[in-house]
ZAKENU-780610 format. One record per residue: residue in one letter; x, y, z of N, C-alpha, C in turn; residue number from 1; chain. Coordinates in Angstrom, 1 decimal. Each point is the difference from the previous one (the first is absolute). Layout:
BEGIN
[node 'a'; [X; Y; Z]; [X; Y; Z]; [X; Y; Z]; NUM; 'A']
...
This chain:
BEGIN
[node 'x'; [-36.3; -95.4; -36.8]; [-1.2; 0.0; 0.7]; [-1.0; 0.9; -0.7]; 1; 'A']
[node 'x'; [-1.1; -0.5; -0.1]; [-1.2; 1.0; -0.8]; [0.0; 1.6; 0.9]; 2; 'A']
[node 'x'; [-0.9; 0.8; -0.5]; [-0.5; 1.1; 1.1]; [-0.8; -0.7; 1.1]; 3; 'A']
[node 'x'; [-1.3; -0.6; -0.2]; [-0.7; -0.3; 0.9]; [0.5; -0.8; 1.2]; 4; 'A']
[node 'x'; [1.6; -0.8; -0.4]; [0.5; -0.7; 1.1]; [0.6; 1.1; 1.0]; 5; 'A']
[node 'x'; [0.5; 1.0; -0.9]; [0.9; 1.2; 0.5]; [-1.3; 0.3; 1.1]; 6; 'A']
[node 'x'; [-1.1; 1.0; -0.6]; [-1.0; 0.2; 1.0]; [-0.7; -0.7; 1.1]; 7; 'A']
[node 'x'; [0.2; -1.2; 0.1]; [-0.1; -1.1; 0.8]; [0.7; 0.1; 1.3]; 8; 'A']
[node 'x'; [1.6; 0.0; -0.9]; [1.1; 0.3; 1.3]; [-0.1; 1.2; 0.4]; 9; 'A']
[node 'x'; [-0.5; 1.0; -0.8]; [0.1; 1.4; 0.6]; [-1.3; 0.2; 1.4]; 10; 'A']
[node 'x'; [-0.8; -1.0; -0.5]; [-1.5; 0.3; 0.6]; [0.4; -0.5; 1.8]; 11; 'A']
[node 'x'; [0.7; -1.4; -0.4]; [0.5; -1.0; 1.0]; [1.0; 0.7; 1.1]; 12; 'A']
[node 'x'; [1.4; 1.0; -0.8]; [0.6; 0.6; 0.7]; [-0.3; 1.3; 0.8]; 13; 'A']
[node 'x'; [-1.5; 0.4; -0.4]; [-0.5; 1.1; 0.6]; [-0.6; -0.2; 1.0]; 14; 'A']
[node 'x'; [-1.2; -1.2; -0.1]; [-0.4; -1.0; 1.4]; [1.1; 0.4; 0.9]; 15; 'A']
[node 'x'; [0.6; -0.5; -0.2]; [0.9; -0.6; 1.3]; [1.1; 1.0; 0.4]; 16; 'A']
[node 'x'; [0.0; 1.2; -0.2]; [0.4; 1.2; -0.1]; [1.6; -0.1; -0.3]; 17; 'A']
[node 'x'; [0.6; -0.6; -0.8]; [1.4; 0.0; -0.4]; [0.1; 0.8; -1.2]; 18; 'A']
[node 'x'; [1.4; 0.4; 0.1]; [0.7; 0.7; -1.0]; [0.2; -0.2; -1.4]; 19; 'A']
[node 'x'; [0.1; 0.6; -0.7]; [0.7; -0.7; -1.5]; [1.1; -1.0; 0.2]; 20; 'A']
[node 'x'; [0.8; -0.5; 1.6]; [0.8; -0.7; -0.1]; [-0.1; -1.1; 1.3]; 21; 'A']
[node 'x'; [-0.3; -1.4; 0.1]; [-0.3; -0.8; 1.0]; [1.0; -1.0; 0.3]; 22; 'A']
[node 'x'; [0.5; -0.7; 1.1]; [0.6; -1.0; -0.2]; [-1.1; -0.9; 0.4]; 23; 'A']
[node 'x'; [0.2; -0.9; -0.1]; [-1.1; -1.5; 0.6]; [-0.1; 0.2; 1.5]; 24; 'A']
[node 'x'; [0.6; 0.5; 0.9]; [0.2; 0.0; 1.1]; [-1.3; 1.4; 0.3]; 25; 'A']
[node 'x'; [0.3; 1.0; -0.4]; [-0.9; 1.6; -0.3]; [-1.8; -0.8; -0.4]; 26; 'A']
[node 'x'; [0.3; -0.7; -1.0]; [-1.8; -0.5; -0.1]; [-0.1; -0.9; 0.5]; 27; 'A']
[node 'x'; [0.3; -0.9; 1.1]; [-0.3; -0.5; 1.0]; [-0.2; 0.2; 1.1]; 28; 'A']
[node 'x'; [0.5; 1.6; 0.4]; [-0.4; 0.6; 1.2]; [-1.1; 0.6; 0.1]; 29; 'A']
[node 'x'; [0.0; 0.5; -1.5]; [-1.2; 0.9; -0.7]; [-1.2; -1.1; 0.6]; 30; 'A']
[node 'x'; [0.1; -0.9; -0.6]; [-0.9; -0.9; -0.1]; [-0.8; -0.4; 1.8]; 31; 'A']
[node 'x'; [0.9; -0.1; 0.4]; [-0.2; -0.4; 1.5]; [-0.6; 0.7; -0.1]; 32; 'A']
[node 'x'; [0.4; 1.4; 0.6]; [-0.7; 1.1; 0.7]; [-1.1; 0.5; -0.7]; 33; 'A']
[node 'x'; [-0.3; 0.0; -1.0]; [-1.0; 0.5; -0.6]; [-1.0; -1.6; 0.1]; 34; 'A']
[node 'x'; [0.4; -1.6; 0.5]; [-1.3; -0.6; 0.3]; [0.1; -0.3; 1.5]; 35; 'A']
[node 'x'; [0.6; 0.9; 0.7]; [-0.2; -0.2; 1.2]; [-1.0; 1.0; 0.5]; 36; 'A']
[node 'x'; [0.0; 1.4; -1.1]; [-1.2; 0.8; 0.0]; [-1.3; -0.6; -0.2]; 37; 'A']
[node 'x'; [-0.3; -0.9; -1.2]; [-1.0; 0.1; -0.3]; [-0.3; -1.5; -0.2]; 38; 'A']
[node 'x'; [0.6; -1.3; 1.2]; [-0.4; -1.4; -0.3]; [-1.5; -0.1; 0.9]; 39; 'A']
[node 'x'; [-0.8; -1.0; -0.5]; [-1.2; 0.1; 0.8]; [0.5; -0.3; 1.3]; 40; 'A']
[node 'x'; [0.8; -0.6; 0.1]; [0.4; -0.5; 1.8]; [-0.2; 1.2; 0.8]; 41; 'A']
[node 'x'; [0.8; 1.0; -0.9]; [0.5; 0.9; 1.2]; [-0.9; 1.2; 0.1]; 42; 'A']
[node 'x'; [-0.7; 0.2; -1.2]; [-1.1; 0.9; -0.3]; [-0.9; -0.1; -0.1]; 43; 'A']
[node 'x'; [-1.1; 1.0; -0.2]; [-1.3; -0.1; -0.1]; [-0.3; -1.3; -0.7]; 44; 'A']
[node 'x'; [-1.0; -0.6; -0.2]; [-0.4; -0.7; -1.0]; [-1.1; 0.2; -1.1]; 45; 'A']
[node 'x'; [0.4; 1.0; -0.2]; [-1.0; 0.6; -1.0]; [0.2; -0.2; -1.5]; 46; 'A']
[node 'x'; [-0.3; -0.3; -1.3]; [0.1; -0.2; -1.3]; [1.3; 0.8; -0.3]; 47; 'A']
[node 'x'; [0.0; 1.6; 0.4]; [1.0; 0.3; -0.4]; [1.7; -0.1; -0.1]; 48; 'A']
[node 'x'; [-0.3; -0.4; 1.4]; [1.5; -0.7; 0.6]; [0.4; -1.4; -0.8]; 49; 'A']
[node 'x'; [-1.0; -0.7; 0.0]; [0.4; -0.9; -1.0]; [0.2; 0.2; -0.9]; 50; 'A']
[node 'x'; [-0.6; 0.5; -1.4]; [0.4; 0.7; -1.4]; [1.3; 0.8; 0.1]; 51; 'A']
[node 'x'; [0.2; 0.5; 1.1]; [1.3; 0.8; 0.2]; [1.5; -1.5; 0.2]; 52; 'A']
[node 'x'; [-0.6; -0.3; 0.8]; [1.1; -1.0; 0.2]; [0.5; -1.2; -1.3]; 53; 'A']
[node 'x'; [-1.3; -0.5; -0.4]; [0.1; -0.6; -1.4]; [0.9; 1.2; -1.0]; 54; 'A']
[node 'x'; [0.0; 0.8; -0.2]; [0.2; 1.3; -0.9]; [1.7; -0.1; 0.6]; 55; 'A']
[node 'x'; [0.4; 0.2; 1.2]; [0.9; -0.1; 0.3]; [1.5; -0.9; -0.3]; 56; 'A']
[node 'x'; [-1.0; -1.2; 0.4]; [0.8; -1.4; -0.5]; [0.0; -0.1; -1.5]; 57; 'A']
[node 'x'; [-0.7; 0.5; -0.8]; [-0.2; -0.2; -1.8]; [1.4; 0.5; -0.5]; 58; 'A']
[node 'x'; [0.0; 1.7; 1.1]; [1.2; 1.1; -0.3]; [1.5; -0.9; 0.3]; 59; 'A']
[node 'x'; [-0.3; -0.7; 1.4]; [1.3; -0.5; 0.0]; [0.3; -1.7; -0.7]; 60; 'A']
[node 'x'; [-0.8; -0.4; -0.4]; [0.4; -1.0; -0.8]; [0.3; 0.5; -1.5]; 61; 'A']
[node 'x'; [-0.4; 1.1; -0.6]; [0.2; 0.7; -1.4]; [1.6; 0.1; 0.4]; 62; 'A']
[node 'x'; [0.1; 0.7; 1.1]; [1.5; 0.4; 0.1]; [1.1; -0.6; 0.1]; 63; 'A']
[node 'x'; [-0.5; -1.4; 0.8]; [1.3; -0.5; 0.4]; [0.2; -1.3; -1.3]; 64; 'A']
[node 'x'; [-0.9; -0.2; -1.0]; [0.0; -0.5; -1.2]; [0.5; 0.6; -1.0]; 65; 'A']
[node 'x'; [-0.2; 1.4; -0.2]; [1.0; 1.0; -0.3]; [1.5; -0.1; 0.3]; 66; 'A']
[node 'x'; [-0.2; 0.4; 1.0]; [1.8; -0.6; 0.5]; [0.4; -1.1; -0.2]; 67; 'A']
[node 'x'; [-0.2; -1.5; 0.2]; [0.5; -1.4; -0.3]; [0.4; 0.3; -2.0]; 68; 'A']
[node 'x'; [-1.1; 0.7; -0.6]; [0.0; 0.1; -1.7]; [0.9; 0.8; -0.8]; 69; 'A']
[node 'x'; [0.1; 1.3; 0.7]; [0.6; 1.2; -0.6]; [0.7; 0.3; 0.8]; 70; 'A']
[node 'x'; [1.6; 0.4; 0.6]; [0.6; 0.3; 0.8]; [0.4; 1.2; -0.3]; 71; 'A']
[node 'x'; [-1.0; 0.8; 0.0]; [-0.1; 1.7; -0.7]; [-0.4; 1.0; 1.4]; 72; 'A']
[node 'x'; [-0.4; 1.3; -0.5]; [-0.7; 0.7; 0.3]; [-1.4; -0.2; 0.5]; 73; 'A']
[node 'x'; [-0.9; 0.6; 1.0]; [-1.6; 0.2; -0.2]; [-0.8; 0.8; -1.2]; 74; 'A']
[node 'x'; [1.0; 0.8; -0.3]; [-0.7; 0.9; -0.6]; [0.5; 0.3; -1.5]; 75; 'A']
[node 'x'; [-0.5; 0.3; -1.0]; [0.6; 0.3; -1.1]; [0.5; 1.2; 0.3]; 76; 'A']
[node 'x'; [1.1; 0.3; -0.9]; [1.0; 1.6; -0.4]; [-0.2; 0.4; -0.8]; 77; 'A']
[node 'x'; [-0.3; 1.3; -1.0]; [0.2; 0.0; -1.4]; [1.0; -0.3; -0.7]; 78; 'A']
[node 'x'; [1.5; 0.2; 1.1]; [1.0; -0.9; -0.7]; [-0.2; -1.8; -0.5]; 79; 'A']
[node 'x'; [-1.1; -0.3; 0.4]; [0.2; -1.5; 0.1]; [-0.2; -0.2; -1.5]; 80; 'A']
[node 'x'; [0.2; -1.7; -0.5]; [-0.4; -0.4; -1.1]; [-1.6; 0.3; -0.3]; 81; 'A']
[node 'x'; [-0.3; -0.1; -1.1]; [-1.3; -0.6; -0.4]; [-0.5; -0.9; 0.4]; 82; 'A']
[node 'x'; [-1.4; 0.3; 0.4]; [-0.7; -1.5; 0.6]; [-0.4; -1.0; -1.0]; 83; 'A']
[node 'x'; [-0.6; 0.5; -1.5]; [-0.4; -1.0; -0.8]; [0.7; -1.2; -0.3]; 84; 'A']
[node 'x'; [0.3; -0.6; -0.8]; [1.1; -0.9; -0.3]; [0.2; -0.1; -1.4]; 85; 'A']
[node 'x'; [-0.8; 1.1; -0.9]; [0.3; 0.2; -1.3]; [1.1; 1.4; 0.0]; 86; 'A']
[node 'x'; [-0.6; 1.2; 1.4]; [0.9; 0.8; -0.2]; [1.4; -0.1; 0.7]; 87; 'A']
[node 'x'; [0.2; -1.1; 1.0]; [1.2; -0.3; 0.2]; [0.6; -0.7; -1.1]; 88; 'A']
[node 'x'; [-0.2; -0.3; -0.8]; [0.9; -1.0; -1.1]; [0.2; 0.8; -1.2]; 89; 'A']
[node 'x'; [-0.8; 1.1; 0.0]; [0.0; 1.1; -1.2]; [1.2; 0.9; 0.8]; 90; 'A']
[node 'x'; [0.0; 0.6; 1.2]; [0.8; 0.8; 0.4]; [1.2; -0.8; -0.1]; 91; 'A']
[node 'x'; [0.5; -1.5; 0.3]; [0.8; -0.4; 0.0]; [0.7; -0.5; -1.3]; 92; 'A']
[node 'x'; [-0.7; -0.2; -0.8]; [0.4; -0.8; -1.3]; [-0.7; 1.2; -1.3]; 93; 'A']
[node 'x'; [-0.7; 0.8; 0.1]; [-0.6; 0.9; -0.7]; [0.8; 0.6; -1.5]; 94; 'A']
[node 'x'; [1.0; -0.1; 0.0]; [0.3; 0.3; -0.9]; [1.6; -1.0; -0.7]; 95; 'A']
[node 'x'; [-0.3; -0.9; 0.4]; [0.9; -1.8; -0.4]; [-1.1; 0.2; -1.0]; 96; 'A']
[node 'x'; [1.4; -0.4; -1.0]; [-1.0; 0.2; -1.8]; [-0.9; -1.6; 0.3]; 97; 'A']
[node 'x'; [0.6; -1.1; 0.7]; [-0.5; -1.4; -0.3]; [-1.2; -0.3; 1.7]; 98; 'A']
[node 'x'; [0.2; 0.9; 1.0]; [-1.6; -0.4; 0.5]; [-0.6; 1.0; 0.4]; 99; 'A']
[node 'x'; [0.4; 1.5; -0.5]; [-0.8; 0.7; 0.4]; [-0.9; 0.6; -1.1]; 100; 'A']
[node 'x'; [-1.2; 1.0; 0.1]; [-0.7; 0.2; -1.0]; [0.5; 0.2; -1.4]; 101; 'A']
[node 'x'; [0.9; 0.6; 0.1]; [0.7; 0.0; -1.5]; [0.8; -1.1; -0.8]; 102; 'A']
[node 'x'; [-0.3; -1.3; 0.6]; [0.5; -0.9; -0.6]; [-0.8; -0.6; -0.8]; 103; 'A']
[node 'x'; [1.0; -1.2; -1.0]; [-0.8; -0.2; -1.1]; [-0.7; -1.3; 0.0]; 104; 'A']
């Protein structure tokens, strides 16, 4: 995953006030209750409630597409791999005389 996807999910898991760790079941309660706050039905009807609610659903569709893709974490570790895909192949193969940079 790039960074910006990482920030994406970080942005999305902060919405919806979850942990660095969710099951599918956690952001869908999230999800409820945070659009039962702010659906136009049940709330004001004022611009903001909408933009909040759209904002809402963005968070939980990032997330649960997240989850169906990557059966990981929300959050990066500094233990984790490298996000690039040049520096996972260098960390991994980096020094193989035949695909890493020092090959010929």
């Amino acid at each position: 995953m790039s960074r910006e996807q990482w920030k994406q999910l970080a942005a999305a898991r902060d919405l919806l006030g979850l942990g660095n760790r969710a099951t599918v079941k956690e952001i869908k309660q999230a999800y409820r209750r945070l659009s039962k706050e702010h659906h136009p039905d049940t709330a004001s009807q004022g611009e903001e409630e909408r933009l909040a609610m759209h904002e809402i659903t963005a968070a939980y569709q990032t997330l649960l597409r997240h989850c169906e893709q990557y059966p990981i974490p929300l959050c990066r570790e500094e233990s984790d791999q490298p996000l690039d895909g040049e520096d996972w192949w260098l960390d991994r193969f980096g020094q193989d005389p035949l695909w890493g940079k020092g090959g010929k």
